[in-house]
C-alpha positions in Angstrom: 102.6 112.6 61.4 103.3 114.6 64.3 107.1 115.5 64.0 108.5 119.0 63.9 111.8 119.6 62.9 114.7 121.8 65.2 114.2 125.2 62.5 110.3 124.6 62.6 110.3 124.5 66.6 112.3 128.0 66.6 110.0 129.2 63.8 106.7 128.5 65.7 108.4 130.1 68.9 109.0 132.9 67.0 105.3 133.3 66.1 103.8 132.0 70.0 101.0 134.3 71.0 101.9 137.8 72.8 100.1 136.8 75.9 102.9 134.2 77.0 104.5 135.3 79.7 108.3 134.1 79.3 111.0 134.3 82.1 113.5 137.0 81.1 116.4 134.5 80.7 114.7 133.1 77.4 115.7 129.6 78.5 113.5 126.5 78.2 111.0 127.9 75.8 109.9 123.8 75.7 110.1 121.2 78.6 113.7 120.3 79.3 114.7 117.0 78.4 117.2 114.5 79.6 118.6 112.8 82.7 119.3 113.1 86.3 120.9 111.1 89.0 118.8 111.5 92.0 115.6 109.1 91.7 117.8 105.9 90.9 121.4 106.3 92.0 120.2 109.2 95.1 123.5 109.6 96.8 125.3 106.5 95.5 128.9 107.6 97.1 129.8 103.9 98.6 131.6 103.4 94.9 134.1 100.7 96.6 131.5 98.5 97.9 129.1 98.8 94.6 130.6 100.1 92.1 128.0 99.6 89.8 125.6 102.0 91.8 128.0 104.8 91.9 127.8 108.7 91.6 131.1 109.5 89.8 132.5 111.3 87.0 132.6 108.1 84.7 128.9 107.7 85.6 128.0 110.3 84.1 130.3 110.7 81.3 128.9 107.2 80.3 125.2 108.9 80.4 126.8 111.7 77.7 128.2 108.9 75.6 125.0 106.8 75.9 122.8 110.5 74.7 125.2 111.0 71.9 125.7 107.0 70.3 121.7 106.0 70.8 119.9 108.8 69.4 118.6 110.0 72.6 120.2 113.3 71.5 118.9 113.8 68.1 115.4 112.8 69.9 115.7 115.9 72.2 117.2 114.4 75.4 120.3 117.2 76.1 120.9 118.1 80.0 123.0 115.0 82.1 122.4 116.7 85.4 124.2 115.8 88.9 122.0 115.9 91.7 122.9 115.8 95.9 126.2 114.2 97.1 128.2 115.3 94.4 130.9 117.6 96.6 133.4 117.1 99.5 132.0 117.6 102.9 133.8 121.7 102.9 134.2 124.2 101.2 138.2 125.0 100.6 139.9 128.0 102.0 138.0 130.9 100.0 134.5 129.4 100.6 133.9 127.7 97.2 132.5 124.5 96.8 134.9 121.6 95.9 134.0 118.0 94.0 134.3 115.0 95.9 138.3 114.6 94.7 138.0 110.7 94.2 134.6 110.5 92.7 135.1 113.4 90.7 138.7 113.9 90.2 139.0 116.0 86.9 136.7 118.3 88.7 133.3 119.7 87.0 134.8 121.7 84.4 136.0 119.1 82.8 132.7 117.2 82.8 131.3 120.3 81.6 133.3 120.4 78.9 133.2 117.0 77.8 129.5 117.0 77.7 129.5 120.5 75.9 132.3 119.0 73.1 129.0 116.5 72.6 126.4 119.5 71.9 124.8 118.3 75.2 124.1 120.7 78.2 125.3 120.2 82.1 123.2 120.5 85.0 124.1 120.4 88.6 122.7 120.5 92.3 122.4 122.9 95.2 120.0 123.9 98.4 119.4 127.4 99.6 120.1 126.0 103.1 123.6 125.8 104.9 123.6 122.2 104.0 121.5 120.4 101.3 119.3 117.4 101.6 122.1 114.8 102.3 124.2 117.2 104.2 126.7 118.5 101.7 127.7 122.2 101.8 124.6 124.3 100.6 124.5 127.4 99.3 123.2 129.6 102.2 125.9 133.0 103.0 127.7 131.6 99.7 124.9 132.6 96.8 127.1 135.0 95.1 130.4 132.6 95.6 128.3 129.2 94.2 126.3 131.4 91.5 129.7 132.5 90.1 131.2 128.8 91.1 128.6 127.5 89.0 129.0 129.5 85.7 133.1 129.2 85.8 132.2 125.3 85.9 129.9 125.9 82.9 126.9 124.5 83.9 123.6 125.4 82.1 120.9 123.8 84.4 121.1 124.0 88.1 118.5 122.7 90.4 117.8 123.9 93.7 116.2 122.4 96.8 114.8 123.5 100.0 115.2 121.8 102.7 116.0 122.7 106.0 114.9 126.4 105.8 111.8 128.2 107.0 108.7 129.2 104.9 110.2 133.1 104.8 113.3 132.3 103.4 112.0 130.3 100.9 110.5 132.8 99.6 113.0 135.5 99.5 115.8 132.8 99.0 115.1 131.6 95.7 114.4 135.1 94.4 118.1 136.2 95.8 119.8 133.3 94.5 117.9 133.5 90.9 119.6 137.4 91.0 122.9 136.0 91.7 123.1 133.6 88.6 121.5 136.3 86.4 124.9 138.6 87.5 127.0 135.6 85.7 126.0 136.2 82.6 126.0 132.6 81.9 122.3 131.3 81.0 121.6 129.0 83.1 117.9 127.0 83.5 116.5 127.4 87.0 114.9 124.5 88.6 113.3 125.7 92.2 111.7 123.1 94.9 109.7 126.6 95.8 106.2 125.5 95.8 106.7 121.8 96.5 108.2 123.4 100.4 105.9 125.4 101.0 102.4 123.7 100.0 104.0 120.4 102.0 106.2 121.2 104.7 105.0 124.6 105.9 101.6 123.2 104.6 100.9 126.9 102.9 99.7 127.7 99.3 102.2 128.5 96.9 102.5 131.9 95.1 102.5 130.4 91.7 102.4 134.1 90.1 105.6 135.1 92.1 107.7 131.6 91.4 107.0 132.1 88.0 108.5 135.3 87.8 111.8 133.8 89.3 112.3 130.0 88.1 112.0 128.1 85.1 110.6 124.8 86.7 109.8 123.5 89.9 109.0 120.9 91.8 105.3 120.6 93.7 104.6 117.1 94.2 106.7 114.5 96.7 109.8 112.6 94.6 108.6 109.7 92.5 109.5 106.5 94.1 110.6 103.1 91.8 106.7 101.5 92.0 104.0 102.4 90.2 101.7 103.7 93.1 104.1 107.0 93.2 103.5 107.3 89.3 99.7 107.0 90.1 99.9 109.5 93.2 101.8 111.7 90.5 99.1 112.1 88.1 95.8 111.9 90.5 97.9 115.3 91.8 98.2 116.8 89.0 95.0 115.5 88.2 93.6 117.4 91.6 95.8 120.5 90.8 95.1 121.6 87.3 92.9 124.5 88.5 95.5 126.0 90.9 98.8 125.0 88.2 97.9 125.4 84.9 97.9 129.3 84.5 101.2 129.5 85.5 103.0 126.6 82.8 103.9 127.5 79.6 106.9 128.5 77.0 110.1 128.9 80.0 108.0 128.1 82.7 107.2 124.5 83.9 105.5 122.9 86.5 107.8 119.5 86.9 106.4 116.4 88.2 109.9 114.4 88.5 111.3 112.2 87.1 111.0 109.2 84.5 111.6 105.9 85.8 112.2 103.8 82.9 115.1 101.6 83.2 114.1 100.0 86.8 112.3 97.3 86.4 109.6 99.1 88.6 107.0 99.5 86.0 105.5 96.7 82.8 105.1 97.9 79.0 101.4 99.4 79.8 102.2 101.4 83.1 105.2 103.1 81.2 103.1 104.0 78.8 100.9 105.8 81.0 104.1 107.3 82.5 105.6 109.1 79.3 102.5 109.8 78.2 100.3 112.0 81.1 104.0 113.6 81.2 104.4 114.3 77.4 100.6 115.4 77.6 101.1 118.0 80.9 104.3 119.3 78.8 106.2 118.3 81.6 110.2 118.3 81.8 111.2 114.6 80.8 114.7 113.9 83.5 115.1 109.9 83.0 117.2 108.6 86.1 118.4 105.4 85.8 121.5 102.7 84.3 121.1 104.1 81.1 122.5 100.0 80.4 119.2 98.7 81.8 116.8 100.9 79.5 114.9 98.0 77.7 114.3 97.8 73.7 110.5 98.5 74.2 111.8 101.4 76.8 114.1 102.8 74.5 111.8 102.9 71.2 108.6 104.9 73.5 111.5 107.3 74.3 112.2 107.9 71.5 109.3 108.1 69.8 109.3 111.5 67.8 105.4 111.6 67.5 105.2 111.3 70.7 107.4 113.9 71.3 106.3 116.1 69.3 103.1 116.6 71.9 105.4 117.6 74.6 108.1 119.3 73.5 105.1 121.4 71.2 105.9 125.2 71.2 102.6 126.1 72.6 103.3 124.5 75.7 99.5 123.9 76.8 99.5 121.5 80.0 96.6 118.9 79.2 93.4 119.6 80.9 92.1 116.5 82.4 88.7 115.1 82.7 87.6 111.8 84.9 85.4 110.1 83.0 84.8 107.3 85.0 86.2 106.1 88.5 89.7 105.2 87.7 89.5 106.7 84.0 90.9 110.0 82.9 90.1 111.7 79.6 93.6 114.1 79.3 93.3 116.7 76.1 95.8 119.1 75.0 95.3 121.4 72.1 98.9 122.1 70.1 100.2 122.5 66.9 99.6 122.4 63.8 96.8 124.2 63.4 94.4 125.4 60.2 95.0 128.9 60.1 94.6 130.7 63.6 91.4 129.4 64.6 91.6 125.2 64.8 94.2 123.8 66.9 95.1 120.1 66.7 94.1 117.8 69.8 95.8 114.9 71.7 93.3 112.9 73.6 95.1 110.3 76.1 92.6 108.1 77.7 94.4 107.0 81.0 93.4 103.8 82.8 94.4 103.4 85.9 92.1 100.4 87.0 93.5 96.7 86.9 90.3 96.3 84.4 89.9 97.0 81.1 87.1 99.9 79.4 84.9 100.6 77.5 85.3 104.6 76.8 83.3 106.5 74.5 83.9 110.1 74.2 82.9 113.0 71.9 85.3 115.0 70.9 83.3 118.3 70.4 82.7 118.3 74.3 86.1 119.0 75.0 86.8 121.8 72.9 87.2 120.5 69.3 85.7 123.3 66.7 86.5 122.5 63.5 83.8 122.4 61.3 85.7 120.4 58.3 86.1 117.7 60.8 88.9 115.9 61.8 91.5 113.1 61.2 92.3 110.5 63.9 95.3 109.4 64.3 96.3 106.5 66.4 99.9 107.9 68.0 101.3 104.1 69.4 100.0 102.3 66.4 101.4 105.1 64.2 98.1 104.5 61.6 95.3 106.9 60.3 92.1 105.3 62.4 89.1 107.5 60.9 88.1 111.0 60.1 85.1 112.7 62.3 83.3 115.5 62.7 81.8 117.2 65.7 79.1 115.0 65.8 80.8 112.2 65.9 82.1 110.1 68.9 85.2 107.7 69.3 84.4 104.6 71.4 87.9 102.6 72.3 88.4 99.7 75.1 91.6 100.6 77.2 93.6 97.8 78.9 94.6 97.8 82.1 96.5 100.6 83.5 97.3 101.3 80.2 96.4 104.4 77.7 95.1 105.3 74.2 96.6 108.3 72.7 94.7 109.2 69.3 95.9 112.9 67.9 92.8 114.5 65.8 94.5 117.5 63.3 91.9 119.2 61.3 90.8 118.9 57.8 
């Protein structure tokens, strides 16, 4: 079994290797996990004419509620985070930001609170430019005001955007913003759209070195859209980019690919396997945006499925190294804990089909970095059953469904 207990998790990060470079703020030692309004509701402010697809305080109160009663929470899911839309149109008369007063009309305080009273965390949205995305106030003249704004609200996760601004100020913006929040004293995770601006609007290459001095997470990769081409498009990037990213992610640093789009109807049982998994796999940050109401049963049990994350949220934080084995067929393997000793990690192996054919895949494990000489045991991780043991000489030869994926874990013997 792959679960890891809460005190095991601190334990291990305790003893993570001295070569892991961790932002100073100690935050998000593993992949953040939980939800965010953006990629289903996006800036659902027309509450009297759907009132079901609305961006309001009892939205997300319900997401808290939902996090605490479901076991989403005891799973690992924690930060409810409000993305664009959420603020009146100005700021008031000493230039702070002010929540929309009918969608939010306790104010964000009292959100804060509510979710915090739940052991949850509470996230929240800005853009370094005069306005953000939608055209709400942004945080441009005003980082000091909103950084302060911010941490009086009690929010622990803030995300922030970048549009609108030219390729210098994104690069000096983020850094003076990210000084501002330090200067709170209240620890908050730092999500930039940094690279994702500069590599695709000012078509530039990212300083991955520099942004991961300054930010948690960010963005580098267009939003996820409700079909499952943009989950596709999602991976063959990451896929493309491994070279370039992977240095940089690790222990409070994260390359984020969006979000999760369970709960939409866009995607069938196999492609959302694929989804959580290449995510889980990469160590990405897992944000679910949806109806928390319309998560399905099969949904609901692959979210929370503790093996499975157990391979994410594992302290070492290794992004999966992919391999393409065959046109449309990509071999992703991450070593993580356990391990035998301090020599012989244990390996995930997701086979990822992306064809609308089924495969035959054979694959030797010892050609992707496998070492133990005792051999290994397979574990199938969706079947939740021992399959074999190996050892390097053997191979593993599986058929894959369409657009589906195979995850076997091998821990050494």
């Amino acid at each position: 079994m792959l679960r890891l207990h809460v005190l095991d998790i601190v334990f291990l990060v305790i003893l993570l290797p001295e070569n892991v470079k961790l932002l100073k703020n100690g935050l998000a030692l593993t992949p953040p996990m939980g939800w965010m309004s953006w990629g289903y509701y996006m800036c659902a402010v027309n509450c009297d004419n759907y009132p079901d697809k609305c961006l309001n305080e009892n939205l997300i109160l319900s997401v808290a509620d939902t996090f605490y009663h479901d076991g989403y929470q005891e799973a690992g899911f924690e930060y409810i985070i409000i993305d664009d839309c959420w603020s009146e149109k100005e700021r008031d008369e000493n230039g702070k930001l002010v929540p929309d007063k009918k969608r939010f009309p306790n104010g964000m305080k009292y959100i804060a609170d509510y979710i915090h009273t739940r052991g949850l965390k509470f996230g929240m949205y800005t853009n370094i430019a005069e306005i953000t995305c939608m055209k709400y106030p942004g945080s441009q003249y005003f980082f000091d005001i909103d950084a302060q704004t911010f941490a009086d609200w009690g929010v622990d996760y803030l995300k922030v955007d970048g549009c609108f601004v030219k390729e210098d100020y994104l690069n000096t913006g983020y850094i003076d913003l990210g000084q501002e929040l330090k200067k709170t004293a209240k620890d908050m995770v730092y999500s930039c759209s940094w690279p994702y601006y500069i590599q695709f609007i000012h078509k530039k290459m990212p300083d991955y070195q520099k942004i991961a001095k300054h930010c948690n997470m960010w963005r580098n990769y267009h939003d996820v859209q409700l079909h499952w081409p943009a989950v596709k498009a999602i991976i063959n990037h990451y896929k493309n980019e491994y070279d370039r990213i992977s240095p940089y992610h690790g222990p409070g640093q994260w390359n984020d690919p969006d979000m999760i789009i369970f709960g939409t109807g866009a995607l069938n049982e196999n492609q959302s396997r694929v989804h959580y998994t290449v995510y889980l796999m990469l160590s990405a940050p897992i944000l679910l945006s949806c109806d928390m109401n319309k998560i399905t049963t099969f949904e609901k049990k692959l979210l929370q499925n503790l093996d499975l994350i157990a391979i994410g949220q594992d302290p070492l934080g290794i992004m999966a190294k992919p391999y393409q084995l065959e046109q449309l067929v990509i071999l992703w393997v991450k070593p993580h804990l356990p391990m035998k000793g301090d020599r012989f990690h244990s390996f995930s192996f997701a086979i990822v089909n992306l064809d609308t054919e089924q495969h035959l895949i054979s694959i030797y494990p010892v050609v992707y970095g496998v070492n133990s000489t005792d051999g290994y045991s397979v574990m199938d991780v969706f079947a939740n059953t021992f399959r074999k043991n190996v050892t390097l000489k053997d191979y593993i030869q599986v058929v894959v469904p369409a657009e589906d994926v195979i995850l076997y874990t091998l821990f050494p013997l």
